[in-house]
C-alpha positions as CSV (number, residue, x, y, z in Angstrom):
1,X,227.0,-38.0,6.4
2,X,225.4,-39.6,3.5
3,X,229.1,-40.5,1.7
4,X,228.7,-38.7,-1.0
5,X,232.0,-37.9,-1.4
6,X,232.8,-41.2,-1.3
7,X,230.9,-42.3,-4.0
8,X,231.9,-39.3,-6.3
9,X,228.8,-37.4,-6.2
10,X,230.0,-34.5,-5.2
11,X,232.3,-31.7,-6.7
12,X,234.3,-29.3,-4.9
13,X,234.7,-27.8,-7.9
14,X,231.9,-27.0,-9.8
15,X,230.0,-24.0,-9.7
16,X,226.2,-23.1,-7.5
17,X,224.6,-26.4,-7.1
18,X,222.1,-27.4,-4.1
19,X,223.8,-28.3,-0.8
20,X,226.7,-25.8,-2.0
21,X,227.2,-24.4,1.3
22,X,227.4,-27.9,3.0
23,X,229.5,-29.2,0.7
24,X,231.8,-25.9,1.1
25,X,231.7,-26.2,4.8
26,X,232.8,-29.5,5.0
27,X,236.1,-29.2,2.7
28,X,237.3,-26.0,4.7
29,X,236.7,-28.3,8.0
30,X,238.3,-31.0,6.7
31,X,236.0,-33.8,8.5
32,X,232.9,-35.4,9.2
33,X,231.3,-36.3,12.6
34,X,228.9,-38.4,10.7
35,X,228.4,-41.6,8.3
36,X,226.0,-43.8,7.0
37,X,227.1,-47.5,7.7
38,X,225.3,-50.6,7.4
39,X,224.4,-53.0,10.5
40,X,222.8,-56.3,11.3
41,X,220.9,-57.4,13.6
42,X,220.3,-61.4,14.2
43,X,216.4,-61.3,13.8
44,X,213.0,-59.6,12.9
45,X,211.8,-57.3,13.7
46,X,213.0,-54.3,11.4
47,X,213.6,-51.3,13.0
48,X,211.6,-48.0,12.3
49,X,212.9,-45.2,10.4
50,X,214.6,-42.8,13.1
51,X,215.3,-45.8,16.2
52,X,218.1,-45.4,18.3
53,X,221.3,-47.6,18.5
54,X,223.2,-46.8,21.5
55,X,227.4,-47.4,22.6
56,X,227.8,-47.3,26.1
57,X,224.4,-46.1,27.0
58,X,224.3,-43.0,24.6
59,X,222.4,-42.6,21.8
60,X,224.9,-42.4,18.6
61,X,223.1,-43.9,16.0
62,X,219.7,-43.5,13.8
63,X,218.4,-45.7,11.9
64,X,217.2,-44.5,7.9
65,X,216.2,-48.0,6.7
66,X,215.8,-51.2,7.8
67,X,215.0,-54.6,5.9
68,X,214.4,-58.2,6.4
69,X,217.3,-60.5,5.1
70,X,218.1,-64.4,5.4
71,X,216.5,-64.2,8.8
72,X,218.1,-61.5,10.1
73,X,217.9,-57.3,9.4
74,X,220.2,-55.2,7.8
75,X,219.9,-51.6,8.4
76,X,221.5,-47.8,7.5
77,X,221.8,-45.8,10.3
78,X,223.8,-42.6,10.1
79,X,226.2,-43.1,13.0
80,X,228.6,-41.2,14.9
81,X,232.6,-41.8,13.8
82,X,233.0,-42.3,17.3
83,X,230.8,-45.1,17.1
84,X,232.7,-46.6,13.8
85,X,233.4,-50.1,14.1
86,X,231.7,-50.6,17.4
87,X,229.0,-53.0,17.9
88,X,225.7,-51.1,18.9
89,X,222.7,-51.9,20.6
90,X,219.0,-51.1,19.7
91,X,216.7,-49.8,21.6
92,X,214.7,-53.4,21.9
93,X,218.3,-54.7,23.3
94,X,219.5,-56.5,20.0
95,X,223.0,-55.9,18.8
96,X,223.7,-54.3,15.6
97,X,227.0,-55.9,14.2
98,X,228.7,-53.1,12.0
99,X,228.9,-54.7,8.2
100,X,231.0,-53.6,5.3
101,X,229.4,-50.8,2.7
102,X,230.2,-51.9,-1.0
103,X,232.9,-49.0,-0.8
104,X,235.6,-48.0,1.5
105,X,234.5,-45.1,4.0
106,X,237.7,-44.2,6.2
107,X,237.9,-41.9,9.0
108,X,237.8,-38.6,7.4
């Protein structure tokens, strides 16, 4: 849920390293319920560390950091895929606009 593999830090691969079972769990799955993505909201204030962001009333979303920027906030939250490129609300009633990542997630 972090995108790890995304990014390359992760090897299925390699030999005993932390998180091996994870890791080992989610190749013989083959997919992830979960992602970090990267949300903005039109104004202050941030968000606290574990808030809510709801789609259609149910939670699907918590927040990991939040910070101020040009006016608005921009947040990670890891998110439900269900939720992916959905517009979310938080729990004050502000909408979180889904945003790009600097790298490409997918649907996996």
């Amino acid at each position: 849920m972090l995108n790890l593999d995304r990014l390359d830090a992760i090897s299925f691969t390699k030999g005993c390293y932390t998180g091996q079972e994870i890791v080992a769990r989610t190749q013989h799955l083959g997919r992830i319920k979960r992602r970090t993505l990267r949300y903005r909201l039109p104004a202050r204030p941030e968000l606290a560390p574990l808030a809510g962001l709801s789609l259609d009333g149910q939670k699907v979303a918590e927040v990991v950091m939040s910070a101020t920027r040009d006016a608005a906030v921009e947040l990670l939250a890891v998110t439900s895929l269900e939720a992916l490129g959905h517009t979310l609300l938080a729990e004050d009633g502000r909408e979180a606009a889904q945003v790009e990542l600097p790298y490409e997630i997918g649907s996996r």
